[in-house]
C-alpha positions in Angstrom: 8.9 103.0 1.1 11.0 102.3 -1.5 9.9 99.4 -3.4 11.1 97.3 -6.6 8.2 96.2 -8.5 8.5 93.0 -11.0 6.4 94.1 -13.9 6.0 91.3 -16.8 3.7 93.7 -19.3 0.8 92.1 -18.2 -2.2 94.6 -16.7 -1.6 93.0 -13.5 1.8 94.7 -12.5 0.9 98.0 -14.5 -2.1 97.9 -12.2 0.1 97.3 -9.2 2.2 100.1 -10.3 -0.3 102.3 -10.7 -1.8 101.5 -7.0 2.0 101.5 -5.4 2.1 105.1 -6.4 -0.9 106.2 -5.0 -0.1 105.3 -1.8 3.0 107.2 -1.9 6.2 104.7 -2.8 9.1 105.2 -4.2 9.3 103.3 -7.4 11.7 101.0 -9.2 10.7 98.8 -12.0 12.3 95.4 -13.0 11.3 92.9 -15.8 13.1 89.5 -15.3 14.3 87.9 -18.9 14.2 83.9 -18.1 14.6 83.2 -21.6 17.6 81.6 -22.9 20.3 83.1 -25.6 19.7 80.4 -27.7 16.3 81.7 -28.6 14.2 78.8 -26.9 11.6 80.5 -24.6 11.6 83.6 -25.3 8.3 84.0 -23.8 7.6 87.2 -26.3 10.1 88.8 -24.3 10.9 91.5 -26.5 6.7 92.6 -26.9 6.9 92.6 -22.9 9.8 94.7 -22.5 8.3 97.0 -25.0 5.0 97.0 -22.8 6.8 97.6 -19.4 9.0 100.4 -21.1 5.6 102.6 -21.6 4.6 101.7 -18.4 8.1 103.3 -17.1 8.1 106.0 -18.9 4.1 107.1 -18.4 4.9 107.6 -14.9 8.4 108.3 -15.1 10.0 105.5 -13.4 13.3 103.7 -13.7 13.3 100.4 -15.3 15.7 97.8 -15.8 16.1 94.3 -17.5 17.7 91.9 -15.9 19.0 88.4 -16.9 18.3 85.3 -14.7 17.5 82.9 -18.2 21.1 80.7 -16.8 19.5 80.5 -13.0 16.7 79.5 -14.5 17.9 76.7 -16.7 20.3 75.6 -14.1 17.7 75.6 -11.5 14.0 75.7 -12.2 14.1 73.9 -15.8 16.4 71.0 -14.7 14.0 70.3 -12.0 11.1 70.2 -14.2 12.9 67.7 -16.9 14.3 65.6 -13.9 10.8 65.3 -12.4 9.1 64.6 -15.5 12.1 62.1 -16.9 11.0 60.3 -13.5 7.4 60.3 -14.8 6.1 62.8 -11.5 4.7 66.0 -12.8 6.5 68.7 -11.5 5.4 72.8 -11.2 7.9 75.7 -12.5 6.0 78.2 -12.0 6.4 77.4 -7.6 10.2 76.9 -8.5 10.2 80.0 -10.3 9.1 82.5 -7.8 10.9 80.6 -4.9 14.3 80.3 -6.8 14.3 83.0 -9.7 11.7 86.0 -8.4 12.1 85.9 -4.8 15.2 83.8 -4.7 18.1 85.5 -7.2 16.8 88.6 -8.0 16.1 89.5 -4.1 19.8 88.1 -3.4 21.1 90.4 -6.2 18.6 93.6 -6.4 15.8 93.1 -4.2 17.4 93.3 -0.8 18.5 97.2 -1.5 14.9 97.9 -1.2 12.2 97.8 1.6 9.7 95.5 0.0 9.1 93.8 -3.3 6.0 94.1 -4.9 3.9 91.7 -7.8 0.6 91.7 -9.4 0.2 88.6 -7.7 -3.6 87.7 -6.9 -2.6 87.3 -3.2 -2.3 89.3 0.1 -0.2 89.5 3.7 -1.5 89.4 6.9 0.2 90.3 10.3 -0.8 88.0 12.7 0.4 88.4 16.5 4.0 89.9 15.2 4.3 87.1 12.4 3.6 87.6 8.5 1.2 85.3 6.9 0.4 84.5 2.9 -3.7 85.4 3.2 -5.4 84.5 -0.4 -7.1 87.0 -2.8 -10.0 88.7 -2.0 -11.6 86.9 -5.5 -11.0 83.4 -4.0 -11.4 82.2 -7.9 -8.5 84.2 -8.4 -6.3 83.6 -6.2 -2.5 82.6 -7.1 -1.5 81.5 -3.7 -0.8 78.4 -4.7 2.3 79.4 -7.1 3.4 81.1 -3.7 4.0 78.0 -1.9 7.2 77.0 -1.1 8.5 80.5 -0.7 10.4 81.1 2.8 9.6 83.4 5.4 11.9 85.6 4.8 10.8 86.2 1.0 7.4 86.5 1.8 7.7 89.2 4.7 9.8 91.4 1.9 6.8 91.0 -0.5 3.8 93.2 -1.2 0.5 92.5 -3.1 -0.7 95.6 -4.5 -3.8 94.2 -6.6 -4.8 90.8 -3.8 -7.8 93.0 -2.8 -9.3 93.4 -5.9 -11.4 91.6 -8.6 -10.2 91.3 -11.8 -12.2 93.3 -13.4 -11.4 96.4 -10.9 -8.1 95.8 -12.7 -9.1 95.4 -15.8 -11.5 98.9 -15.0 -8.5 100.8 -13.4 -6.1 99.9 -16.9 -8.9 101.6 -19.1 -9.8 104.3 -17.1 -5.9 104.9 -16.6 -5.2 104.7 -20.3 -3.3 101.0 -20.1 -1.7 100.3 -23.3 -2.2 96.6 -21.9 -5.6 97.1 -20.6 -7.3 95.0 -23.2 -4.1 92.3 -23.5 -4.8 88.3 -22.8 -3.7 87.4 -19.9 -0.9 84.8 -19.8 -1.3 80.8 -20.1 1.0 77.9 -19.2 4.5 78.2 -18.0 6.2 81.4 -19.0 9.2 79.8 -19.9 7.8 78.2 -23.1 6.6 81.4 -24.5 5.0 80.2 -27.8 7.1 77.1 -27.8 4.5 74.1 -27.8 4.9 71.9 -24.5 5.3 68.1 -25.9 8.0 69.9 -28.9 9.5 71.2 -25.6 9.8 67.9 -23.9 10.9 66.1 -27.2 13.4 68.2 -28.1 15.2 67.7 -24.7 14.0 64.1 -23.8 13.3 62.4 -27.2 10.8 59.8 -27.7 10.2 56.5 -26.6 7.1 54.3 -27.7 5.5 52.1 -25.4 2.0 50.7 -24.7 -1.6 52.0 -23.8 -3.0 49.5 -21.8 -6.6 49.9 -20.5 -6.6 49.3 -16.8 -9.1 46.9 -16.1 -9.0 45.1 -18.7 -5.5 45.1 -19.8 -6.1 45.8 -23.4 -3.8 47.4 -25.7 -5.5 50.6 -27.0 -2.6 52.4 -28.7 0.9 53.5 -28.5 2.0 56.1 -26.8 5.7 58.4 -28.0 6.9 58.5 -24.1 5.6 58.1 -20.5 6.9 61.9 -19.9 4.4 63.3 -22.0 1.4 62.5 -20.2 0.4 63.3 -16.7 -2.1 61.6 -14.4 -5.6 62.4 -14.9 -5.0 64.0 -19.2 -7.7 63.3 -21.1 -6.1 65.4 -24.2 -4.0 64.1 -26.8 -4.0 60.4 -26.1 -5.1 60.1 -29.9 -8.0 56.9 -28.7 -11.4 56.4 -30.3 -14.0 55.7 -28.1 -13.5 58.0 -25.3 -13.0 60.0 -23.3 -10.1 58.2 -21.9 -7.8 59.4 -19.0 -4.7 58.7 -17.7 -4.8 56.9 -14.1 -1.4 55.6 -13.8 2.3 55.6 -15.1 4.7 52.4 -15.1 7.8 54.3 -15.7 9.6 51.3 -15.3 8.3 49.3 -18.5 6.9 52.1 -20.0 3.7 51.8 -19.8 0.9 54.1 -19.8 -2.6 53.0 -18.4 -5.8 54.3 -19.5 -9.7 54.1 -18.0 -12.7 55.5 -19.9 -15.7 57.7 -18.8 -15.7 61.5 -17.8 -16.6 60.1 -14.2 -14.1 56.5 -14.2 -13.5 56.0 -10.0 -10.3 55.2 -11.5 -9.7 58.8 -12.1 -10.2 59.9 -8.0 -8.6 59.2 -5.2 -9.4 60.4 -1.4 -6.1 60.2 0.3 -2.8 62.3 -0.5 0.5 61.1 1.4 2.6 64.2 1.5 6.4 64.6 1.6 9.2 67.1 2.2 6.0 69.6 4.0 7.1 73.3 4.1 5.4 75.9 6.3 6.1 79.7 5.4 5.0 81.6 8.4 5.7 78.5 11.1 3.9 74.7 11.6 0.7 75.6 13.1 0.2 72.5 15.1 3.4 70.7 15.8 2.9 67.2 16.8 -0.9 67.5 17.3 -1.9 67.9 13.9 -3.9 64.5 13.7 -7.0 64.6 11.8 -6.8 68.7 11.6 -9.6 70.6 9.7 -7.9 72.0 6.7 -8.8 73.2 2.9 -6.3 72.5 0.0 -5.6 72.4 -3.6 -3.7 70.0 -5.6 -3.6 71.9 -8.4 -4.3 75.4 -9.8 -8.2 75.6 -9.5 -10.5 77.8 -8.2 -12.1 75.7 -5.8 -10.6 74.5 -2.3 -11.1 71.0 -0.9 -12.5 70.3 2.6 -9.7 67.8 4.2 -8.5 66.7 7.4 -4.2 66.3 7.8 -2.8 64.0 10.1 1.4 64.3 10.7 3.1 61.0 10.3 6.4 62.0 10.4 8.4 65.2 10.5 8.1 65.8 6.9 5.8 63.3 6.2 1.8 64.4 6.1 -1.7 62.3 5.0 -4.6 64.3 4.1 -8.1 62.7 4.0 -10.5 65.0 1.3 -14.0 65.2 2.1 -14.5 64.6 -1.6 -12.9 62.6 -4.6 -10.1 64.3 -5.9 -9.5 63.8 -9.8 -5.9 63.6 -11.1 -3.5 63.0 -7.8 -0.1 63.4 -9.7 3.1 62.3 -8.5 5.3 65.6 -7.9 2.4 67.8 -7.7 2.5 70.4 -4.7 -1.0 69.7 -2.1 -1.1 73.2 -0.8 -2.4 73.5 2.9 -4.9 76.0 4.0 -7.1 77.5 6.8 -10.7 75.7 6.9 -12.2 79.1 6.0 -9.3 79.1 2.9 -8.0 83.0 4.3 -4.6 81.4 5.0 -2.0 79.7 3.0 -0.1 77.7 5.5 2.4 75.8 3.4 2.8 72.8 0.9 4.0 69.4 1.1 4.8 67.7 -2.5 2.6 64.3 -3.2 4.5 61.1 -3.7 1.5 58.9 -5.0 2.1 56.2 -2.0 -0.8 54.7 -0.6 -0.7 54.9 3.0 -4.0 53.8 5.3 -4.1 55.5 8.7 
């Protein structure tokens, strides 16, 4: 098949290169520059083009750069400032590959192939004629969950090359292979960014504005905080209080106001109940109007571990799941991804709203 292959430097896609060709695929290679003209972002852009150039010419590929930085901006960074100017914390990395890797760049160079591949830590089942998003072999590192909003029609164009292997098979195949990444970090934190530092980030395009740190159950005023949009619900970092450890348990984005409770295990920290909105299903709804108290596993973040939950449909978009555990941190804006009880399957992902709805 003839396959176009988004490479960022990283071992992973030279891995996945390395596999796609021996299985016998016509190769094209494409790195996707999100950062913007202006400088901000870069993301060490130029280092990874470098990187993904060798990687070209060891096996004698084409490569090409192409430019998405003003989809990006337009699309995937005004979400994430809108969501977190509304004080819900919000995931670029799922906007990215719905919008910029599998949205844009399959509309404008994608489609003239027969399949897209990543180094994504993820895999595709067929299942009775129908494509389904199946999780990494390595459940502790699998990416599914930055795979969740895609539609169907982007994930039956995709391939996983590396989904069935542990990391350090990839790390083994890069050395033995003569990598000139084999022994590079992998990345951290939202690409965009590059080395730019996250709260200098959100300053420079939302400003500041003080307010108070108010301990919950006491209503004590512990500090003062530079803006409600720099902290997210469950932080314990960067709060700048004695006497801790102190996390953030709630946001009153109205006044301002950022509350606080102290302990590594504060109850004020879980919660056991996630109302969902605006669900999204990538193969199709598994249960229709019968899902009600369903057996299901999630994630409401980026973690290694999977929850043990039941979901109940209250509306068409509208879900409730019920974790068999505490859950730290339930943010606002977050994406609760939705898998089989066994965690093989990712089904889809609903985005949590923070509401507290009793069945």
């Amino acid at each position: 098949m003839r396959v176009a292959v988004l490479i960022s430097g990283g071992v992973d896609s030279a891995v996945a290169v390395h596999r796609l060709l021996e299985q016998g695929h016509d190769l094209h290679l494409f790195y996707i520059r999100i950062g913007l003209d202006t400088g901000e972002g870069d993301c060490s852009a130029e280092e990874d083009i470098e990187m993904c150039r060798y990687i070209a010419a060891k096996y004698s590929l084409p490569f090409d750069v192409v430019s998405l930085h003003e989809e990006y901006w337009e699309n995937v960074m005004d979400y994430a400032l809108r969501s977190v100017r509304e004080g819900l914390t919000p995931n670029p990395d799922v906007m990215c590959n719905k919008m910029i890797k599998f949205g844009f760049f399959e509309e404008r160079w994608g489609k003239e192939f027969d399949r897209t591949a990543t180094g994504h830590y993820a895999t595709t089942r067929e299942i009775d004629g129908l494509t389904w998003l199946g999780t990494g072999v390595v459940r502790v590192k699998d990416q599914t969950d930055f795979l969740c909003r895609i539609s169907y029609s982007q994930l039956s164009h995709l391939m996983f090359p590396i989904g069935e292997l542990p990391k350090a098979e990839v790390r083994r195949i890069a050395i033995e292979t003569r990598m000139p990444n084999a022994y590079r970090r992998d990345s951290q934190g939202i690409c965009f960014l590059g080395k730019i530092n996250y709260n200098d980030f959100i300053r420079r395009h939302l400003g500041e504005k003080p307010g108070p740190i108010i301990e919950l159950e006491t209503g004590r005023k512990l500090g003062t905080h530079r803006g409600f949009w720099f902290h997210t619900i469950g932080q314990r970092k960067g709060l700048g209080l004695s006497g801790g450890p102190w996390y953030v348990v709630k946001k009153n984005t109205h006044d301002n106001v950022v509350y606080v409770s102290q302990g590594y295990d504060t109850e004020k920290q879980y919660g056991s109940t996630l109302h969902l909105d605006e669900m999204h299903w990538l193969t199709r709804d598994p249960w229709g109007t019968d899902c009600d108290k369903v057996r299901i596993t999630f994630k409401n973040r980026h973690t290694p571990e999977f929850l043990s939950a039941q979901l109940t449909r209250l509306s068409d978009s509208e879900y409730l799941i019920d974790s068999a555990t505490p859950v730290q941190g339930i943010a606002p804006g977050q994406f609760a991804v939705i898998y089989t009880p066994d965690s093989s399957l990712c089904l889809g992902s609903g985005i949590i709203t923070g509401r507290n709805i009793m069945l």
